[in-house]
KEKE-3310 file (N, C-alpha, C; in steps of 0.2 Angstrom, whole numbers, plus 5000, padded with zeros to 4 digits):
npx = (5004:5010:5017:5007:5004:5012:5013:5004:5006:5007:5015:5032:5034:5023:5023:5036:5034:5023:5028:5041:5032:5027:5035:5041:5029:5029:5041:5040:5030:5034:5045:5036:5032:5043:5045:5035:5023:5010:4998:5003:5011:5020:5015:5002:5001:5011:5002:4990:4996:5002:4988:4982:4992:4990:4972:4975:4982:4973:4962:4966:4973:4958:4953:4962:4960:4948:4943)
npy = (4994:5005:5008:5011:5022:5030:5028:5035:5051:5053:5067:5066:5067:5061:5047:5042:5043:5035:5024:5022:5025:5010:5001:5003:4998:4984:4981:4984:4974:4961:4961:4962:4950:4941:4944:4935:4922:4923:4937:4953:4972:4975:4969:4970:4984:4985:4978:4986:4998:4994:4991:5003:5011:5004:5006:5019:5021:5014:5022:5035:5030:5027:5039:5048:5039:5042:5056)
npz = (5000:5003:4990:4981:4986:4985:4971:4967:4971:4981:4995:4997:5012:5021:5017:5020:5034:5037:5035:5044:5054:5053:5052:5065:5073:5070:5075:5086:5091:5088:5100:5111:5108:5108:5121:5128:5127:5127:5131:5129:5133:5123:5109:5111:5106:5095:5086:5085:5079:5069:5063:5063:5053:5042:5039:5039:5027:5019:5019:5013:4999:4995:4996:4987:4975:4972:4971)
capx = (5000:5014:5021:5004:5001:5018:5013:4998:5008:5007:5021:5036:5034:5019:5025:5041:5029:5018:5033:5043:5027:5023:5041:5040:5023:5032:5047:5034:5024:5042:5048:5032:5029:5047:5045:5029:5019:5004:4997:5011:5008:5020:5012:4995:5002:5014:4997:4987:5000:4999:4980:4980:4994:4985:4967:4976:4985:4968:4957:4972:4972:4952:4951:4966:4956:4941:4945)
capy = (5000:5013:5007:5013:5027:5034:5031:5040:5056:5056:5068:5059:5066:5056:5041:5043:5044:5030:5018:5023:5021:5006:4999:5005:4994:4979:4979:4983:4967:4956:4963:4959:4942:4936:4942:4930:4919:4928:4945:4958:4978:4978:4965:4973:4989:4983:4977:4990:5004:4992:4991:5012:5012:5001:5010:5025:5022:5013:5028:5037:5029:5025:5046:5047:5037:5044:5062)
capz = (5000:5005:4983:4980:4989:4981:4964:4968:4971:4989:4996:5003:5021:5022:5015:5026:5042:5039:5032:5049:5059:5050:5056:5073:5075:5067:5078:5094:5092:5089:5103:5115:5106:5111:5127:5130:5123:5129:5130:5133:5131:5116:5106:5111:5103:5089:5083:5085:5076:5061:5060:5062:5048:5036:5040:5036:5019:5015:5018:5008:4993:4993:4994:4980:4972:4969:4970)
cpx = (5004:5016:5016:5002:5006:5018:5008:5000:5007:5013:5025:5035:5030:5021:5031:5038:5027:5024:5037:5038:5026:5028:5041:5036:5026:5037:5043:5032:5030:5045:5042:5031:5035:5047:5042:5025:5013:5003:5003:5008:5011:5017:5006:4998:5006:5007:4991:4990:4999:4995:4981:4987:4991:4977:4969:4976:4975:4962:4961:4972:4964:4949:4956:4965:4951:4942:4950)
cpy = (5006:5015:5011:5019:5031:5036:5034:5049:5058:5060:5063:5060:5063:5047:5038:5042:5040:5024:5018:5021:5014:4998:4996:4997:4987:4978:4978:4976:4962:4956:4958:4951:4939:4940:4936:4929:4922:4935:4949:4965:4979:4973:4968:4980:4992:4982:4983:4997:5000:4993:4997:5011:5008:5004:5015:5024:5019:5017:5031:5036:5028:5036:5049:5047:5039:5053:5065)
cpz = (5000:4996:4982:4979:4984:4973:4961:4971:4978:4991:5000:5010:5022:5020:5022:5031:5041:5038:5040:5055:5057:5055:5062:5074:5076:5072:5087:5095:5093:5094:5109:5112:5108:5118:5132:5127:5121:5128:5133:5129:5122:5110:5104:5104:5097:5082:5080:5083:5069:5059:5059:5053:5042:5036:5036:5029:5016:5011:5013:5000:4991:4991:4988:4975:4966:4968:4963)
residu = (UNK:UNK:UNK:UNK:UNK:UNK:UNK:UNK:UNK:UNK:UNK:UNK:UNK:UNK:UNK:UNK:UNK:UNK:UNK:UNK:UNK:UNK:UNK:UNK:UNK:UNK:UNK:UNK:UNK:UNK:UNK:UNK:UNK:UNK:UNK:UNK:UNK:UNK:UNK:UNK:UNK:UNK:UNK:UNK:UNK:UNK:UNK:UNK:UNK:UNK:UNK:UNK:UNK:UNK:UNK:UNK:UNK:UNK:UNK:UNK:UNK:UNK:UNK:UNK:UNK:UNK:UNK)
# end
């Protein structure tokens, strides 16, 4: 979606931002998940920065889109 977004003219600070967030979330969740098998806050929150980063870019491109 970020490939997307970019060849849809998005500027890069955005792109940059969400790809960094995007990261961030990614390493979050890896980091809580080898802590513990179970529930742990960065797992909870690795996950829940990916869903927000994919929401985003999807409204993103869906208003791109159509606009």
């Amino acid at each position: 979606m970020l490939w997307l977004a970019e060849a849809q003219g998005t500027p890069s600070a955005v792109i940059h931002g969400l790809g960094v967030a995007l990261i961030g979330s990614r390493i979050l969740h890896a980091y809580g998940l080898g802590r513990s098998g179970g529930y742990s806050i960065g797992r909870f929150y690795g996950t829940a920065g990916t869903w927000l980063v994919m929401i985003i870019l999807s409204a993103l491109l869906l208003w791109r889109g159509v606009a």
